[in-house]
C-alpha positions as a printed Julia matrix, in Angstrom:
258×3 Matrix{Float64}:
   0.0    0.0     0.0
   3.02   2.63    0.55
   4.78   1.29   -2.62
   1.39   2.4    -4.51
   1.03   5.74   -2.74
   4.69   6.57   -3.29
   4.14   5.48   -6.75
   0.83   8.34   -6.93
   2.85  10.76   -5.47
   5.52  10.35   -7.54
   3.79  10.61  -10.81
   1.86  13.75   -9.91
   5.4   15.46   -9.16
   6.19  14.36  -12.57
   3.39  15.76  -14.15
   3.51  19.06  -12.01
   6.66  19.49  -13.21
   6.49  18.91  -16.88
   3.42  21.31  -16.71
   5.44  24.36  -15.03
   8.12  23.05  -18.24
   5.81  24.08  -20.85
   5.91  27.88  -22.18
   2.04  29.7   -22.17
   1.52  31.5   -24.97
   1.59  35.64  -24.26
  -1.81  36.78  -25.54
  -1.73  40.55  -26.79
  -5.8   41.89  -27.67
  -5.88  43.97  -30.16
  -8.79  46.86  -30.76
  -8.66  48.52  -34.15
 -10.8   49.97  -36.62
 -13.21  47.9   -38.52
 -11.79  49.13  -42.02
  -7.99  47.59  -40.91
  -9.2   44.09  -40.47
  -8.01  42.87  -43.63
  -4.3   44.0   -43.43
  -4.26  43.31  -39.59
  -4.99  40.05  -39.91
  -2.46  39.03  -42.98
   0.03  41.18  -40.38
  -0.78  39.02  -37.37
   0.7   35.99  -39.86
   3.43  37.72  -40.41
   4.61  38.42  -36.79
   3.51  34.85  -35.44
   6.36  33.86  -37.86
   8.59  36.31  -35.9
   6.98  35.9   -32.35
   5.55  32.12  -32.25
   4.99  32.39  -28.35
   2.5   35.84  -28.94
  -1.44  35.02  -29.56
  -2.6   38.11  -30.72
  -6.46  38.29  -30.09
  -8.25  40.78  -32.65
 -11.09  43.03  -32.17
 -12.45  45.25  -35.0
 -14.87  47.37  -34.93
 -16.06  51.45  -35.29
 -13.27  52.91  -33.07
 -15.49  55.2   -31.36
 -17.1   52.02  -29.68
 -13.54  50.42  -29.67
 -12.69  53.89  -27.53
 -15.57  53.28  -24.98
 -14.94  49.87  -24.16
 -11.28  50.71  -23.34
 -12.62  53.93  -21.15
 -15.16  51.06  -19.6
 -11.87  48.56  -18.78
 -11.7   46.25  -21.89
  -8.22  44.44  -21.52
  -6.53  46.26  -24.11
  -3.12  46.3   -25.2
  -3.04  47.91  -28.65
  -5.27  50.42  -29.82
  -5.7   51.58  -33.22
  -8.09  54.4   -34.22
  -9.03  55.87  -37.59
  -8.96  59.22  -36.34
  -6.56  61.0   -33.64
 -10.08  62.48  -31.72
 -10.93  59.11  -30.07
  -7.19  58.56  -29.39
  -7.35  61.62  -27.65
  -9.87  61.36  -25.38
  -8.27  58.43  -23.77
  -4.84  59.94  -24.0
  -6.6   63.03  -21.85
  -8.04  60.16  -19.71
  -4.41  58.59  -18.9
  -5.65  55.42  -20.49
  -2.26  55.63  -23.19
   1.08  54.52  -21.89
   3.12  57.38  -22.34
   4.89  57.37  -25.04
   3.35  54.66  -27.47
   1.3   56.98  -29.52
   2.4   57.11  -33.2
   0.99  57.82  -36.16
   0.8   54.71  -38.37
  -0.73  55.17  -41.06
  -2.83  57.4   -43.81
  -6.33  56.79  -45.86
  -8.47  58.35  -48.1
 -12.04  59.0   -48.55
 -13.66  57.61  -51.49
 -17.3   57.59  -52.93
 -17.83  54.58  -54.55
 -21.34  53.02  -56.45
 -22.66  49.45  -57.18
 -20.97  48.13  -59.57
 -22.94  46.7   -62.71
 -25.9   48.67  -61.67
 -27.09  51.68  -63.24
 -26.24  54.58  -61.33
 -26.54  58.86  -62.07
 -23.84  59.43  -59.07
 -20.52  60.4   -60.86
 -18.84  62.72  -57.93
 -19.37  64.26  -54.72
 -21.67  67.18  -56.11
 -24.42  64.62  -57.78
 -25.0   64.05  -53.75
 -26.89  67.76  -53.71
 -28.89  66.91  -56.34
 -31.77  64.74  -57.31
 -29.71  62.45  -58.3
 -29.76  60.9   -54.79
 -32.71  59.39  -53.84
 -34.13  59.58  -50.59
 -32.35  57.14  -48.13
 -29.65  56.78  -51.12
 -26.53  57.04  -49.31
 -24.6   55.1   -47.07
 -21.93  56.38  -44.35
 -20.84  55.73  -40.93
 -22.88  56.96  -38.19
 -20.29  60.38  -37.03
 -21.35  59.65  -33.25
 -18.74  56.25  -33.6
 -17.29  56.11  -37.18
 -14.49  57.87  -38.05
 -14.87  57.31  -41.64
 -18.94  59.29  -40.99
 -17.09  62.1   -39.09
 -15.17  62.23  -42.23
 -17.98  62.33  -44.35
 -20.09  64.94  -42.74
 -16.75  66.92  -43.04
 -16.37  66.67  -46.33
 -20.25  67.64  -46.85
 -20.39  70.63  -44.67
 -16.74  71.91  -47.2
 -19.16  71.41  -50.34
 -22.11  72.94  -48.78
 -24.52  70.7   -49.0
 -24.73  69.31  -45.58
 -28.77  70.4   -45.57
 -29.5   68.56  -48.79
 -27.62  65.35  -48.04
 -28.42  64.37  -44.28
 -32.0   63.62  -45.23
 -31.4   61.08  -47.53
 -28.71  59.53  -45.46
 -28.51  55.93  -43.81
 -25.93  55.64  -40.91
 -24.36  52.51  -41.37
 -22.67  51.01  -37.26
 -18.64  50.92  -39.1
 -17.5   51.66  -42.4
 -17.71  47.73  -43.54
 -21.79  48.01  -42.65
 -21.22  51.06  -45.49
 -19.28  48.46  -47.93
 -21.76  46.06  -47.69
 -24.88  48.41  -48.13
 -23.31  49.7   -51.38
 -22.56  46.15  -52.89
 -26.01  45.04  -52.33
 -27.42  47.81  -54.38
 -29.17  49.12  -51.01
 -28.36  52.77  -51.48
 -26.89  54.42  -54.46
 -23.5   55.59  -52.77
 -21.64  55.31  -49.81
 -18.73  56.4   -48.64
 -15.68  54.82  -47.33
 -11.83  54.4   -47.31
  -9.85  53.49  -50.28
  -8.64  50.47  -48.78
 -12.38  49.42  -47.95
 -12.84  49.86  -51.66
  -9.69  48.08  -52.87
 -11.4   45.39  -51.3
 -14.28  44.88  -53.46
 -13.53  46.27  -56.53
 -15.54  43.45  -58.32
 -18.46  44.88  -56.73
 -18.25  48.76  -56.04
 -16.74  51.62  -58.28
 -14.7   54.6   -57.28
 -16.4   57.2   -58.56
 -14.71  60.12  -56.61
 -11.75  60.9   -54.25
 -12.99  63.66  -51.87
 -10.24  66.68  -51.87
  -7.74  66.58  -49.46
  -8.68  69.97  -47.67
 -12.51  69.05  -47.44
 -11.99  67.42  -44.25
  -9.1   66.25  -41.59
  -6.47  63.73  -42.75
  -7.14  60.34  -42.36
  -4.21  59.41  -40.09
  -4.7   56.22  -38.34
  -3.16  56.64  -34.65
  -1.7   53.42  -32.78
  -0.68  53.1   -28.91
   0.05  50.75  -26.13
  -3.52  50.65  -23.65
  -3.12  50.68  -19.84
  -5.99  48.88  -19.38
  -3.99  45.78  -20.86
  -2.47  43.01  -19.21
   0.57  42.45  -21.42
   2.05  46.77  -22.73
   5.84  44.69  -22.68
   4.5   42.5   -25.46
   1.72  45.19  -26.74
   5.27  47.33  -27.27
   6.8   44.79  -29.23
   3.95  44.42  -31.43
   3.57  48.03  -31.89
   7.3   48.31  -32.86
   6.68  45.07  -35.68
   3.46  47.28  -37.07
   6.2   50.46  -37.84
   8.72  47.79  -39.19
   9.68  48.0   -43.09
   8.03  44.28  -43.65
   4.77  45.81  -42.2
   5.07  48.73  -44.18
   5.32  46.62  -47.25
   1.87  45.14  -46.48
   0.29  48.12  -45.37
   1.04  50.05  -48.77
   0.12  46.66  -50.6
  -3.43  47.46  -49.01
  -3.8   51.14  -50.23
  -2.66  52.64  -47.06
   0.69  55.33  -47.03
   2.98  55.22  -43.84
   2.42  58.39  -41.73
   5.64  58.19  -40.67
């Protein structure tokens, strides 16, 4: 009977120890803007090939909701907004490690149509006009979307701010936007280029809005302190502003904003 017990007690010290032997995967969450989930995810490929031991746990989605959750206590790590104003309001909360924020990258703002569908929108202006039809036009709600905040900029610049909001659907994140247009739902929406690139067999550019109707499209990036892992949200970061990113990045329409 004490041969068998020593026996037990020996093969649960074996299999304690093997256990503390074996290396946990480090799991960074990541909160970015629904219109980066493409590239992000071909980039999280790329750095499990450089980081095998890193899980990196994705969450995309308008960054103004993205921003809330973090200010509620979401276990962030990396954050990465399409616009600097919901970066800011956590960095004026203290919710940024100091020093992490960097712009990564640049977008524009694109109207695009259904493709293979007969359509009178040609540029921004036909949006004024009767050309749109009521409830003809798809953008991001402004409250949450970056890419709507955009928008509304870029209407109130050409004046017709009055004429368009009436016939205007909010869509919850600029993919909602992508997917109204391709279904022929509305007659325009607007979105990034990169959310475009995306679907070209689907959706026509039909218009780049002008660089001075509305505030550049930098996309912000920074280490959260509401994370539980900023040494390997760091590391990360510092892969995303890497020369191999870079290469993917520009390979999706974006231009490095630094």
């Amino acid at each position: 009977m004490k041969t068998s017990s020593t026996s037990v007690l020996l093969l649960f010290a074996v299999l304690f120890l093997t256990g503390c032997g074996q290396s946990h995967p480090k799991e960074i969450h990541l909160a970015a803007g629904a219109g980066l989930k493409e590239t992000l995810n071909e980039l999280i490929v790329e750095y499990k090939k450089i980081a095998p031991d890193v899980v990196v746990i994705p969450n995309y989605e308008a960054s103004g909701k993205l921003q809330q959750q973090i200010e509620n206590g979401a276990p962030v790590d990396v954050f990465i907004s399409a616009n600097q104003d919901k970066m800011n309001l956590l960095e004026e909360k203290k919710l940024l490690i100091a020093g992490t924020r960097k712009n990564l990258v640049k977008n524009e703002i694109v109207l695009i149509v259904p493709k293979n569908r007969e359509t009178v929108i040609q540029n921004f202006d036909d949006l004024g006009t009767e050309k749109l039809r009521n409830k003809g036009l798809a953008i991001g709600d402004p409250k949450v979307v970056p890419a709507g905040q955009y928008a509304v900029e870029i209407f109130d610049s050409l004046g017709m701010t009055d004429k368009v909001t009436p016939k205007t659907v909010l869509a919850q994140n600029v993919k909602a936007v992508l997917t109204y247009t391709v279904q022929g739902e509305v007659d325009a929406g607007v979105v990034y280029k990169t959310d475009a690139i995306t679907m070209l067999d689907h959706v026509v550019v039909v218009a780049v809005a002008p660089e001075e109707s509305h505030t550049p499209a930098i996309f912000p990036a920074a280490v959260v302190t509401t994370g539980n892992n900023p040494d390997s949200g760091k590391e990360f970061l510092k892969f995303l502003f890497s020369p191999e990113a870079a290469v993917i990045f520009q390979k999706n329409g974006y231009t490095m904003a630094e």
